[in-house]
CHARMM internal coordinates of N, CA and C (Angstrom, degrees):
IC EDIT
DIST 1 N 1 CA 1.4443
DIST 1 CA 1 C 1.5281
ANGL 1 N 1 CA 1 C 108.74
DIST 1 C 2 N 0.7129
ANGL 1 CA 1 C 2 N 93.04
DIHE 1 N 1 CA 1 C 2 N 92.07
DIST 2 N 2 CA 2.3235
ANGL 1 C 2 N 2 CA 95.52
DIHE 1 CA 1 C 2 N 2 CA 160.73
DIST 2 CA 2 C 1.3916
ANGL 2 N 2 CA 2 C 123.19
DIHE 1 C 2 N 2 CA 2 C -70.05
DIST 2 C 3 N 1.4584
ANGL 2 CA 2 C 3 N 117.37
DIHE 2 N 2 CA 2 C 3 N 125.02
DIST 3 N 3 CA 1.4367
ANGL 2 C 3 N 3 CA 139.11
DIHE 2 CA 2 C 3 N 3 CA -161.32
DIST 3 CA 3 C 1.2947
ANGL 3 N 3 CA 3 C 91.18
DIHE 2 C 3 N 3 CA 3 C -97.76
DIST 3 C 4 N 1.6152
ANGL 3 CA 3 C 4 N 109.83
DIHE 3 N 3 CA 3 C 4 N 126.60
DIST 4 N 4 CA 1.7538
ANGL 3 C 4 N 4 CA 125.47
DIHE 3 CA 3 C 4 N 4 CA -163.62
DIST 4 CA 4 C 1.5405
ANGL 4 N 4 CA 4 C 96.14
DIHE 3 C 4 N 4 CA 4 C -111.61
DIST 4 C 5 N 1.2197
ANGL 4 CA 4 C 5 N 128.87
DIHE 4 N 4 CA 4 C 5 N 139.50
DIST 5 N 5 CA 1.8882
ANGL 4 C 5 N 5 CA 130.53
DIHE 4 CA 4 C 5 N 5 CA -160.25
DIST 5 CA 5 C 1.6352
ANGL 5 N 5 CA 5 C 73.46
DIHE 4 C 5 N 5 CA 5 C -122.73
DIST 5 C 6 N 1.5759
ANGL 5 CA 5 C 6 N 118.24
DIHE 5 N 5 CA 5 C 6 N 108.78
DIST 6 N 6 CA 1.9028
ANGL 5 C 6 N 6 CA 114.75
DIHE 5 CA 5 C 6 N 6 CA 159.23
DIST 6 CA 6 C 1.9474
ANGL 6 N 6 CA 6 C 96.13
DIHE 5 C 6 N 6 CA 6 C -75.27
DIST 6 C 7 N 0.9890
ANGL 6 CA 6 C 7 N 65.09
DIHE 6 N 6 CA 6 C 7 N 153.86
DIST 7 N 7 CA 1.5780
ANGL 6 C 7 N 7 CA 88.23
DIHE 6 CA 6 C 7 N 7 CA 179.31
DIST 7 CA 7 C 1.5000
ANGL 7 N 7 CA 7 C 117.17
DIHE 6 C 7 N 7 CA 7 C -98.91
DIST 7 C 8 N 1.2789
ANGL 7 CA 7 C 8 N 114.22
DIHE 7 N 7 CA 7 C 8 N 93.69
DIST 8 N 8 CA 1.4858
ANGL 7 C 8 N 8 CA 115.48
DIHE 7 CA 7 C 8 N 8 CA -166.37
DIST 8 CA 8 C 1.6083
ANGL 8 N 8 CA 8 C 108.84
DIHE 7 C 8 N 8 CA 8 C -54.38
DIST 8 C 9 N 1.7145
ANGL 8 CA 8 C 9 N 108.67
DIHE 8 N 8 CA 8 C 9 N 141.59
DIST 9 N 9 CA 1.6636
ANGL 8 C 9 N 9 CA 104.98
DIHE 8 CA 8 C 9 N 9 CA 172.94
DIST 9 CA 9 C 1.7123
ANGL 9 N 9 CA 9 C 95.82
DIHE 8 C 9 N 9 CA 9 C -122.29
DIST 9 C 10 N 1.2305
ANGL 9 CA 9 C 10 N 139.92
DIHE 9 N 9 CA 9 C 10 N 147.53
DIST 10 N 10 CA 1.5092
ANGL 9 C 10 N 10 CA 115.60
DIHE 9 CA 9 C 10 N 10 CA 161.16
DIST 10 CA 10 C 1.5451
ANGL 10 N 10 CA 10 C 104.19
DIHE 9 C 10 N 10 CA 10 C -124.15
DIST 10 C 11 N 1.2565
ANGL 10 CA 10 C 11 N 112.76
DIHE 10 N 10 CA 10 C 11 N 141.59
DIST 11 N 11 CA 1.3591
ANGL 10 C 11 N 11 CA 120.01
DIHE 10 CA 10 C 11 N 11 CA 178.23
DIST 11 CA 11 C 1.8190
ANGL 11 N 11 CA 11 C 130.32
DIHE 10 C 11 N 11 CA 11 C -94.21
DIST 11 C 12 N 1.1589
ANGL 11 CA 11 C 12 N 132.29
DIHE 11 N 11 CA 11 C 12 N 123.62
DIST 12 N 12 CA 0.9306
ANGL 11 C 12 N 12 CA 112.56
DIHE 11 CA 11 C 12 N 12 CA 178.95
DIST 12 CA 12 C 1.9578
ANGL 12 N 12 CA 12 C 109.91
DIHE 11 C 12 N 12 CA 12 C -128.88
DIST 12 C 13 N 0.8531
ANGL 12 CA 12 C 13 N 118.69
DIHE 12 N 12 CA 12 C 13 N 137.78
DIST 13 N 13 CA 1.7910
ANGL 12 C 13 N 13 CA 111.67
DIHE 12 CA 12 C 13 N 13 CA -178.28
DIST 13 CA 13 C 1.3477
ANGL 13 N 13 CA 13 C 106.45
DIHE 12 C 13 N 13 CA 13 C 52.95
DIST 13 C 14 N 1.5710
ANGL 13 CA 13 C 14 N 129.45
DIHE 13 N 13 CA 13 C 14 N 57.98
DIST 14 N 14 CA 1.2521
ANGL 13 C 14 N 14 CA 134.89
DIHE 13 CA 13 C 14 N 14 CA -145.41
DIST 14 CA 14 C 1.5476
ANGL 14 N 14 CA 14 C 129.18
DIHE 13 C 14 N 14 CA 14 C -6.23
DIST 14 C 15 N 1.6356
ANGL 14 CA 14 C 15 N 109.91
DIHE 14 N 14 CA 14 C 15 N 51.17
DIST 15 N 15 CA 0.7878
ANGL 14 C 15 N 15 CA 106.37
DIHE 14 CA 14 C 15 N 15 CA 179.74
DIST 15 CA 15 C 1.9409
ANGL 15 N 15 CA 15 C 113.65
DIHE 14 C 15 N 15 CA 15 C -117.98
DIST 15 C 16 N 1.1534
ANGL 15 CA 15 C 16 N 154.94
DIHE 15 N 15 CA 15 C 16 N 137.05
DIST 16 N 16 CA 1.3886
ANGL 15 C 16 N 16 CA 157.03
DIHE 15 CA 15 C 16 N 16 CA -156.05
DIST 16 CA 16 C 1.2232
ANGL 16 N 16 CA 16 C 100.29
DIHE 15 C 16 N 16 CA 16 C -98.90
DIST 16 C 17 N 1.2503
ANGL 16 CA 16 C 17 N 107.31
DIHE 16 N 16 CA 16 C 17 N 117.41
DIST 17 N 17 CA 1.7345
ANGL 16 C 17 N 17 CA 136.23
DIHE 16 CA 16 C 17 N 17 CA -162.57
DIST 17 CA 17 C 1.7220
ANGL 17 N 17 CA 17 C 95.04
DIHE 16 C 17 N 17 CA 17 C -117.41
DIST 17 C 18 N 1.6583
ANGL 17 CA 17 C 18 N 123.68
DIHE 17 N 17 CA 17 C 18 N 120.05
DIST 18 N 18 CA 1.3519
ANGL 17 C 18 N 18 CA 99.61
DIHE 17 CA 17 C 18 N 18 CA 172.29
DIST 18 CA 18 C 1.1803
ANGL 18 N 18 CA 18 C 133.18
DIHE 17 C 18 N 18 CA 18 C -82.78
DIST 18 C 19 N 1.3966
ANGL 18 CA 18 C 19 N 135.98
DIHE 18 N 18 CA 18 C 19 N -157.77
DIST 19 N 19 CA 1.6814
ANGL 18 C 19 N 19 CA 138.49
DIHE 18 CA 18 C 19 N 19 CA 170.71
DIST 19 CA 19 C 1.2328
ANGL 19 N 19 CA 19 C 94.45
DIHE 18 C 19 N 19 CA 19 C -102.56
DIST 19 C 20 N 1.4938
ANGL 19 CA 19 C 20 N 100.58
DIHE 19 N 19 CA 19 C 20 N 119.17
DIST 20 N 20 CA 1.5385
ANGL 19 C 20 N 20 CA 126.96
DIHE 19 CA 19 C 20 N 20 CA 177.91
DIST 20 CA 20 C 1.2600
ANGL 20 N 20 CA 20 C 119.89
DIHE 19 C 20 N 20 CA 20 C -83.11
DIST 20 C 21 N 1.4540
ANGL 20 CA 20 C 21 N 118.42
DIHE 20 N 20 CA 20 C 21 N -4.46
DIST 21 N 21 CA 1.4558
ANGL 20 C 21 N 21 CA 140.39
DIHE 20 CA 20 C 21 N 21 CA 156.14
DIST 21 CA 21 C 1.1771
ANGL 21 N 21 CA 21 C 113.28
DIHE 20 C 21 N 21 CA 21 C 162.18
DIST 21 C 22 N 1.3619
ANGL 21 CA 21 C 22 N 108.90
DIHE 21 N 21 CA 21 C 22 N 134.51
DIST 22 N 22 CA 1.2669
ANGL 21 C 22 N 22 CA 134.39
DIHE 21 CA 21 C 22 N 22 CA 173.67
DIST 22 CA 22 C 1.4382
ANGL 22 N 22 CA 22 C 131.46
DIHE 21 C 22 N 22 CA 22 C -31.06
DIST 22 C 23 N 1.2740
ANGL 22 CA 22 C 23 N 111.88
DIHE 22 N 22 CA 22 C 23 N -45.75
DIST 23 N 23 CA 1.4436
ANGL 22 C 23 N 23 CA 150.02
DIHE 22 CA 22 C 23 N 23 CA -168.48
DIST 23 CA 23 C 1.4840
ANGL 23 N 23 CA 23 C 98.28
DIHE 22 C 23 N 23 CA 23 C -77.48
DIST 23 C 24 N 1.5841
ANGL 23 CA 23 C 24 N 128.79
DIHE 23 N 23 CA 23 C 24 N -23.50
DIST 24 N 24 CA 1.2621
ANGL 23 C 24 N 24 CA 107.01
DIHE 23 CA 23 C 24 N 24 CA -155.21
DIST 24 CA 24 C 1.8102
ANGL 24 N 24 CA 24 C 96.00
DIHE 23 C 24 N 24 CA 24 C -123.58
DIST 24 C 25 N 1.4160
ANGL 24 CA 24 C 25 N 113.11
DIHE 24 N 24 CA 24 C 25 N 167.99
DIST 25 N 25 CA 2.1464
ANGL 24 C 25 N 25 CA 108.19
DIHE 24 CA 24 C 25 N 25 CA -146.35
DIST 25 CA 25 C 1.7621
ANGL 25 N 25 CA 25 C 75.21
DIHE 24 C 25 N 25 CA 25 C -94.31
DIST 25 C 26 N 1.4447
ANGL 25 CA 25 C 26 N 93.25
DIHE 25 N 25 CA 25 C 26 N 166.79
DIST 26 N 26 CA 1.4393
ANGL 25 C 26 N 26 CA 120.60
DIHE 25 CA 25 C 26 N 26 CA 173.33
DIST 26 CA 26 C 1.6157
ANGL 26 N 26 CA 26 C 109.28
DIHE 25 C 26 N 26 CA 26 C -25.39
DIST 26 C 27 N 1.2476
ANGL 26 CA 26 C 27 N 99.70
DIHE 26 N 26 CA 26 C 27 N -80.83
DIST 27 N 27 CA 1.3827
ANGL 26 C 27 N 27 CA 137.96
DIHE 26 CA 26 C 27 N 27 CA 176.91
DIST 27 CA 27 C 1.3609
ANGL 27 N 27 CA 27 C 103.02
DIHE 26 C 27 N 27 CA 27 C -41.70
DIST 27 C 28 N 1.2712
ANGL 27 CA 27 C 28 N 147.43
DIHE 27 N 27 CA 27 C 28 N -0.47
DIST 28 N 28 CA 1.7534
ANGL 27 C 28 N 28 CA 147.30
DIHE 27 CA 27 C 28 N 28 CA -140.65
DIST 28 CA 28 C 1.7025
ANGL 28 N 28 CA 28 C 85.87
DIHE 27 C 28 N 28 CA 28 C -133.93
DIST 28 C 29 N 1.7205
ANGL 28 CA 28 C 29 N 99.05
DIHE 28 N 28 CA 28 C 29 N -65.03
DIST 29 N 29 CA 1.4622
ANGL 28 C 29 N 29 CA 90.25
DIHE 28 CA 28 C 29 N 29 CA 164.96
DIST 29 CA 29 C 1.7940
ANGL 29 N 29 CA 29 C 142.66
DIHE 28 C 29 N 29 CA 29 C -71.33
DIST 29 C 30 N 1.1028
ANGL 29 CA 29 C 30 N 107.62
DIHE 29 N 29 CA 29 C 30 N -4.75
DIST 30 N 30 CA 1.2797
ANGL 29 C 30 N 30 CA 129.58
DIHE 29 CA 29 C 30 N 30 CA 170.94
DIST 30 CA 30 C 1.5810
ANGL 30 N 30 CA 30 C 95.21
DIHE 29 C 30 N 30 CA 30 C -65.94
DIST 30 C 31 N 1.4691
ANGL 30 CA 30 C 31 N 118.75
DIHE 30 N 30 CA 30 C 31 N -57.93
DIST 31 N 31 CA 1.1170
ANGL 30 C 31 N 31 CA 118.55
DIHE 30 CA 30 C 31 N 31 CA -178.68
DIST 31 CA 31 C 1.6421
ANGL 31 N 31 CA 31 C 134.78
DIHE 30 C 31 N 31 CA 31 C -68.65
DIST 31 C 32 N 1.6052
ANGL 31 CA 31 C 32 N 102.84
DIHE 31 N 31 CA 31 C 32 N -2.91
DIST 32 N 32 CA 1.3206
ANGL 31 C 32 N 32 CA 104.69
DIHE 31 CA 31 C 32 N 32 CA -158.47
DIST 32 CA 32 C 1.6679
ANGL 32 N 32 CA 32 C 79.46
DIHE 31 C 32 N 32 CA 32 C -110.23
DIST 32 C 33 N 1.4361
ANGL 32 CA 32 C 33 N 140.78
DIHE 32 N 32 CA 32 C 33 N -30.49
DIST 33 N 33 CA 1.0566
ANGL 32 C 33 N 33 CA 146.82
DIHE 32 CA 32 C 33 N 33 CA 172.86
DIST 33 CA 33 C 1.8187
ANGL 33 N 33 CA 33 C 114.60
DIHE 32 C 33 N 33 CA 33 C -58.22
DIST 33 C 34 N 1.2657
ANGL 33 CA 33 C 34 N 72.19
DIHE 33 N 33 CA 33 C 34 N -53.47
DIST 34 N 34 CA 2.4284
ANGL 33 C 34 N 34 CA 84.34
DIHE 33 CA 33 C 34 N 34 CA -179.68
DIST 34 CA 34 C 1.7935
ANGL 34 N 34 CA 34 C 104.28
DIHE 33 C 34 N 34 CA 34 C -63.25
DIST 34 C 35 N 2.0776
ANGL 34 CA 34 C 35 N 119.35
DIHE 34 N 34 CA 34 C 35 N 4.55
DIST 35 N 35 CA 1.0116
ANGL 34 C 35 N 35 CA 94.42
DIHE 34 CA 34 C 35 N 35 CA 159.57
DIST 35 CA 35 C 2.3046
ANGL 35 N 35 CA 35 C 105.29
DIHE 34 C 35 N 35 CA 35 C -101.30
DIST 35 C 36 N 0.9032
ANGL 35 CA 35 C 36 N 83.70
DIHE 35 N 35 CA 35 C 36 N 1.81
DIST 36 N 36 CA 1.2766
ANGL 35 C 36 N 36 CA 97.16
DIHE 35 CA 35 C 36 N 36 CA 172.21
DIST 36 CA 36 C 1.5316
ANGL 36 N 36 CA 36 C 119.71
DIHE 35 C 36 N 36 CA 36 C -71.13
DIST 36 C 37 N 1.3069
ANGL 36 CA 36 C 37 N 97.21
DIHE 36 N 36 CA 36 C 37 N -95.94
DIST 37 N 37 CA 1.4211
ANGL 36 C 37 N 37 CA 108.63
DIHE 36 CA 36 C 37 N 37 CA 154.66
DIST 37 CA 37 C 1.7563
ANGL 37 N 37 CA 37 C 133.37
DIHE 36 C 37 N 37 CA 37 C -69.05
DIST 37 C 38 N 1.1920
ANGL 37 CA 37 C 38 N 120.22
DIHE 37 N 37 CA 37 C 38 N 82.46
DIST 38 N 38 CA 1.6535
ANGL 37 C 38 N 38 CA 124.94
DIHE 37 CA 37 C 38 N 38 CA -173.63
DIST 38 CA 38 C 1.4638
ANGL 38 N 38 CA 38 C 110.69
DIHE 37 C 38 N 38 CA 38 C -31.92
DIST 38 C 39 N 1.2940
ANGL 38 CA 38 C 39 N 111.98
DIHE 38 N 38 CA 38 C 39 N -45.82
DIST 39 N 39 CA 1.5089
ANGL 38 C 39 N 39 CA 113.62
DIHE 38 CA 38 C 39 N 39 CA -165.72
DIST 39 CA 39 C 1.6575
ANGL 39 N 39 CA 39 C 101.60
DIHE 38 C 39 N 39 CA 39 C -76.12
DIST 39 C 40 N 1.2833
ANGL 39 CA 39 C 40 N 134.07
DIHE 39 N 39 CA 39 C 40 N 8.48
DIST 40 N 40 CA 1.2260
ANGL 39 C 40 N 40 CA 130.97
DIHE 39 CA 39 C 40 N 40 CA 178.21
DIST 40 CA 40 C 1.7256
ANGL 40 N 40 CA 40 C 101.34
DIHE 39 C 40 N 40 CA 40 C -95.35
DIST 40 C 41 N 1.2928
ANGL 40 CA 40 C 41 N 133.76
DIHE 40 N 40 CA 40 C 41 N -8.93
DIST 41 N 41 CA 0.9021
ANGL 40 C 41 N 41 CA 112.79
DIHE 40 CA 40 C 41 N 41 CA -168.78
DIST 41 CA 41 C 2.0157
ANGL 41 N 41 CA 41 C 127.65
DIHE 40 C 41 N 41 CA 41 C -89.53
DIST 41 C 42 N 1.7588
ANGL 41 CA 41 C 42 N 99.18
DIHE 41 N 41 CA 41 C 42 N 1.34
DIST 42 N 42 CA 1.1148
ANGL 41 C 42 N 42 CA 103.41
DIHE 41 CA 41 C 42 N 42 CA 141.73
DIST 42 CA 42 C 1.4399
ANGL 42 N 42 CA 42 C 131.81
DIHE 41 C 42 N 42 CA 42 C -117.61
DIST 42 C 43 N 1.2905
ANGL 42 CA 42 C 43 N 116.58
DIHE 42 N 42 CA 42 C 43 N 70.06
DIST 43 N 43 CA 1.7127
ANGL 42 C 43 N 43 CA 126.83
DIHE 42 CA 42 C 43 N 43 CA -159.36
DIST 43 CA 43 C 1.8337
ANGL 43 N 43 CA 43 C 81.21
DIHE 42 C 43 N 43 CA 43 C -133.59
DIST 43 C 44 N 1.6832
ANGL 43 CA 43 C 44 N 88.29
DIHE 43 N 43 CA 43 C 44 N 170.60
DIST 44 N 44 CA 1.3963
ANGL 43 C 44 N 44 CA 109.65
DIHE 43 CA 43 C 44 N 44 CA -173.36
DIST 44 CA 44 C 1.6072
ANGL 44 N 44 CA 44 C 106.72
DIHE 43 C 44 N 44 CA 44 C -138.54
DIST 44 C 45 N 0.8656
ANGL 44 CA 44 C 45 N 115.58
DIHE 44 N 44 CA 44 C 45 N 153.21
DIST 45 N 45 CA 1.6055
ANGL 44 C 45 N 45 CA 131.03
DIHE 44 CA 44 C 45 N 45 CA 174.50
DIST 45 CA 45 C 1.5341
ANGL 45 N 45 CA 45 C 122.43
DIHE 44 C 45 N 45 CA 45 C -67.44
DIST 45 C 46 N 1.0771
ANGL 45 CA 45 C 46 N 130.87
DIHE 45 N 45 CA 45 C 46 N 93.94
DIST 46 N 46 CA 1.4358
ANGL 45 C 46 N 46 CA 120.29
DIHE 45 CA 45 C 46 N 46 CA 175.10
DIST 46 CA 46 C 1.4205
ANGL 46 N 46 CA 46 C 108.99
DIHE 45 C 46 N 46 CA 46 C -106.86
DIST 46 C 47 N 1.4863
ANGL 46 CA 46 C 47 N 116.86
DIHE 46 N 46 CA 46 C 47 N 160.83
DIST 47 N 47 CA 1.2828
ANGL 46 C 47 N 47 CA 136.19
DIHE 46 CA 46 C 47 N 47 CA -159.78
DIST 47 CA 47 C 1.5373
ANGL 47 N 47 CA 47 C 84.21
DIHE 46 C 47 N 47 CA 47 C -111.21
DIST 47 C 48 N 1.5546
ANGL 47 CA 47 C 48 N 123.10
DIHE 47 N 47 CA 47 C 48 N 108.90
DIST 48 N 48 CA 1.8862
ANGL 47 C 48 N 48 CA 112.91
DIHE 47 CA 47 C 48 N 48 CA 173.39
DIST 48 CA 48 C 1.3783
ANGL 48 N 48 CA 48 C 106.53
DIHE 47 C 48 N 48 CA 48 C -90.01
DIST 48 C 49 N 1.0558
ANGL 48 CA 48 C 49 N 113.74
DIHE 48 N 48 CA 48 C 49 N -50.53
DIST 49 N 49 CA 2.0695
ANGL 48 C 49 N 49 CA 122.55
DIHE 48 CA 48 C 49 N 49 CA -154.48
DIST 49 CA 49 C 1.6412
ANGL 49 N 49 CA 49 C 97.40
DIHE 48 C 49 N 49 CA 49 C -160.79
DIST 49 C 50 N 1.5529
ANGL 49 CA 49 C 50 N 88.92
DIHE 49 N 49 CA 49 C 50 N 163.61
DIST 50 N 50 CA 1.4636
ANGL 49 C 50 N 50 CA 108.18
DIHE 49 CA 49 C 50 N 50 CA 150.66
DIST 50 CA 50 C 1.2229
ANGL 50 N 50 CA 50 C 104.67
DIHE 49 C 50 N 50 CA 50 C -171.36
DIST 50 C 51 N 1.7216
ANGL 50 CA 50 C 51 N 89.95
DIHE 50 N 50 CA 50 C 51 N 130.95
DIST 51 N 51 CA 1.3972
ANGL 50 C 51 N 51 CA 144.71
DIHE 50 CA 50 C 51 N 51 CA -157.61
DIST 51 CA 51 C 1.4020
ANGL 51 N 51 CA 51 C 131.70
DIHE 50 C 51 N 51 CA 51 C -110.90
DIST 51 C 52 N 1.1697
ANGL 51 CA 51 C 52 N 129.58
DIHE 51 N 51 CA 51 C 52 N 102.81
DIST 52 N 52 CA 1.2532
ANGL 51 C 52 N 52 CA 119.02
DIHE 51 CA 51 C 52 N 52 CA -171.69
DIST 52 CA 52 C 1.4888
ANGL 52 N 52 CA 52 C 134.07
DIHE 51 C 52 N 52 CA 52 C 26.49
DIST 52 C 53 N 1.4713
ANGL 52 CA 52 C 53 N 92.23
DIHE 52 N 52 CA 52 C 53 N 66.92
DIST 53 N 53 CA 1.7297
ANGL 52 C 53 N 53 CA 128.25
DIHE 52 CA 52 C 53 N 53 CA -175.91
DIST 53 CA 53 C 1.6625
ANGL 53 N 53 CA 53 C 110.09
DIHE 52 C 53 N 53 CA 53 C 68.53
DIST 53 C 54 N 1.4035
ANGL 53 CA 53 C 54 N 130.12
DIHE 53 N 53 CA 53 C 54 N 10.79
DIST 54 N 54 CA 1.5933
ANGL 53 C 54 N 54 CA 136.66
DIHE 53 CA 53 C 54 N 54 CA -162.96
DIST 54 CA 54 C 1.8856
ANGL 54 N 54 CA 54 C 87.72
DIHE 53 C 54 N 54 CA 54 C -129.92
DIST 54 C 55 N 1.5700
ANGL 54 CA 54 C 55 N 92.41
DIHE 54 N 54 CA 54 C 55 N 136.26
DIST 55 N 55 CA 1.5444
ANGL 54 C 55 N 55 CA 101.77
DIHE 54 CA 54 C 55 N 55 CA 173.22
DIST 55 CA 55 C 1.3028
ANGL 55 N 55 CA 55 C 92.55
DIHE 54 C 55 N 55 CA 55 C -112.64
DIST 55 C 56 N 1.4591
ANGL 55 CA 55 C 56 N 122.10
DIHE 55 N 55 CA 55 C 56 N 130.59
DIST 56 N 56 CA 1.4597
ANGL 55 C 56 N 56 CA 119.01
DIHE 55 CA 55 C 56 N 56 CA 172.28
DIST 56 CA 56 C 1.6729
ANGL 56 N 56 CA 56 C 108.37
DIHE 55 C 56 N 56 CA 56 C -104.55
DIST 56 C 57 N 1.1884
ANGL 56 CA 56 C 57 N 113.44
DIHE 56 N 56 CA 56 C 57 N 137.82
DIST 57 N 57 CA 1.3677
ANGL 56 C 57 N 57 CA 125.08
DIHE 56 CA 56 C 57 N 57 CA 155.83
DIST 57 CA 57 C 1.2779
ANGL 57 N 57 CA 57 C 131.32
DIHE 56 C 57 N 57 CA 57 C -113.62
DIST 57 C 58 N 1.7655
ANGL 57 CA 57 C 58 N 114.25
DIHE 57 N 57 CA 57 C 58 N 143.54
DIST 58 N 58 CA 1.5087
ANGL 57 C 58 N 58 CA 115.00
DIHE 57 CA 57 C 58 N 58 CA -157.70
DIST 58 CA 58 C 1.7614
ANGL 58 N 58 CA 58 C 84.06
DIHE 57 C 58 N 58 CA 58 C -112.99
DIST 58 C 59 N 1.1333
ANGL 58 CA 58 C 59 N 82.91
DIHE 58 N 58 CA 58 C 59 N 152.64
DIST 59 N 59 CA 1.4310
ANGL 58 C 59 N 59 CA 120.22
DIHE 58 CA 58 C 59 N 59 CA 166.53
DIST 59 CA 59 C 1.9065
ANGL 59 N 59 CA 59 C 134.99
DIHE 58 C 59 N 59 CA 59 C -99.63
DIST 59 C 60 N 1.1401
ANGL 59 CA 59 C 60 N 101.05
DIHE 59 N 59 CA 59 C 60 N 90.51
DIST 60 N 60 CA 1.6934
ANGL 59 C 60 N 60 CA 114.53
DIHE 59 CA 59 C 60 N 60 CA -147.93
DIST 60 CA 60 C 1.4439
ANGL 60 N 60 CA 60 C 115.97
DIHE 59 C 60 N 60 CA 60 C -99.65
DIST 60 C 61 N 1.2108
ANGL 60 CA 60 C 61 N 129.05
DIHE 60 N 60 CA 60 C 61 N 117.55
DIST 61 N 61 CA 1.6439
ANGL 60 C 61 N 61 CA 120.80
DIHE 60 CA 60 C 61 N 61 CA -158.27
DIST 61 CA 61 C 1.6640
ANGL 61 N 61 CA 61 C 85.80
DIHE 60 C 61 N 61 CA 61 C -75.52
DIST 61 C 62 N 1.6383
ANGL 61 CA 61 C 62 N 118.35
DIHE 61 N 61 CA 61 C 62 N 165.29
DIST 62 N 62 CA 1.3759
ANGL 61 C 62 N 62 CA 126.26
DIHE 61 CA 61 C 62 N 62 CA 159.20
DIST 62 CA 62 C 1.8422
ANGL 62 N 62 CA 62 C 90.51
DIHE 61 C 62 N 62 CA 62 C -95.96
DIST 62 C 63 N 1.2132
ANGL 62 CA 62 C 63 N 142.40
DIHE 62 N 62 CA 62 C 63 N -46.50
DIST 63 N 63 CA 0.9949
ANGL 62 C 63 N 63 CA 134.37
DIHE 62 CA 62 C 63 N 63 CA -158.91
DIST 63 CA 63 C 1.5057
ANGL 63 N 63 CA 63 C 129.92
DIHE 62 C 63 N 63 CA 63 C -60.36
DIST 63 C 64 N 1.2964
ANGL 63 CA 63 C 64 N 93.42
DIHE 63 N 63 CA 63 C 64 N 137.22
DIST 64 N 64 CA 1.7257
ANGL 63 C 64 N 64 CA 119.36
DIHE 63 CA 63 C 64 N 64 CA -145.63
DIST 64 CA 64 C 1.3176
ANGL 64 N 64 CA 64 C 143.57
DIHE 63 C 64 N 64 CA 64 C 74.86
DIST 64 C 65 N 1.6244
ANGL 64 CA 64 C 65 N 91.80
DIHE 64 N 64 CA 64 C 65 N 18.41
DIST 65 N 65 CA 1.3276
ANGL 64 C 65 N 65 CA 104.30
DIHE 64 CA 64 C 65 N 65 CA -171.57
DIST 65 CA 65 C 1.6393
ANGL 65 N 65 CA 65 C 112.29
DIHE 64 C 65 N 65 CA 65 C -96.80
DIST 65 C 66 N 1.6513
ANGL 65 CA 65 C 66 N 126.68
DIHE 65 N 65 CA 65 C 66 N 171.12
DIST 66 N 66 CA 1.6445
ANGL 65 C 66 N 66 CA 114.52
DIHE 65 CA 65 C 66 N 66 CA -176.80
DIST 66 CA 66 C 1.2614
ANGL 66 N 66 CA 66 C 91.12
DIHE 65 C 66 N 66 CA 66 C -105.55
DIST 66 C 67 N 1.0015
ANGL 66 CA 66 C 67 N 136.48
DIHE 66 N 66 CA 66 C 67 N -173.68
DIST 67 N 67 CA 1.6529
ANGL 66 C 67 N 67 CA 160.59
DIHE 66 CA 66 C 67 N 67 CA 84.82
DIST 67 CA 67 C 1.4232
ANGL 67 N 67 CA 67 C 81.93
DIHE 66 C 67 N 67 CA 67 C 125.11
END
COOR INIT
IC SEED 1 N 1 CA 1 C
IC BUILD
């Protein structure tokens, strides 16, 4: 059996943001981005697809949302 490494992509404003290291959790880069982008810093991590060996994750504001 051969162990397949996806290659994380994360998306935000459909645009492909890379993995700034491997080593560090979803949420780590969410954070290293929300100093990038301000409005990321109340967004959440979603898991969308994986796609031809790449798992992409979106990047989802909570703001304006209820409950």
């Amino acid at each position: 059996m051969e162990k397949i490494i996806l290659k994380r992509v994360f998306l935000y404003k459909g645009n492909e943001l890379s993995d700034i290291d491997r080593d560090m959790s979803e949420d780590k880069v969410l954070e290293h981005y929300s100093n990038i982008y301000p409005e990321l810093i109340n967004s959440v991590v979603e898991q969308k697809e994986i796609k031809n060996d790449k798992i992409y994750y979106e990047f989802k504001s909570n703001v304006g949302t209820k409950g």
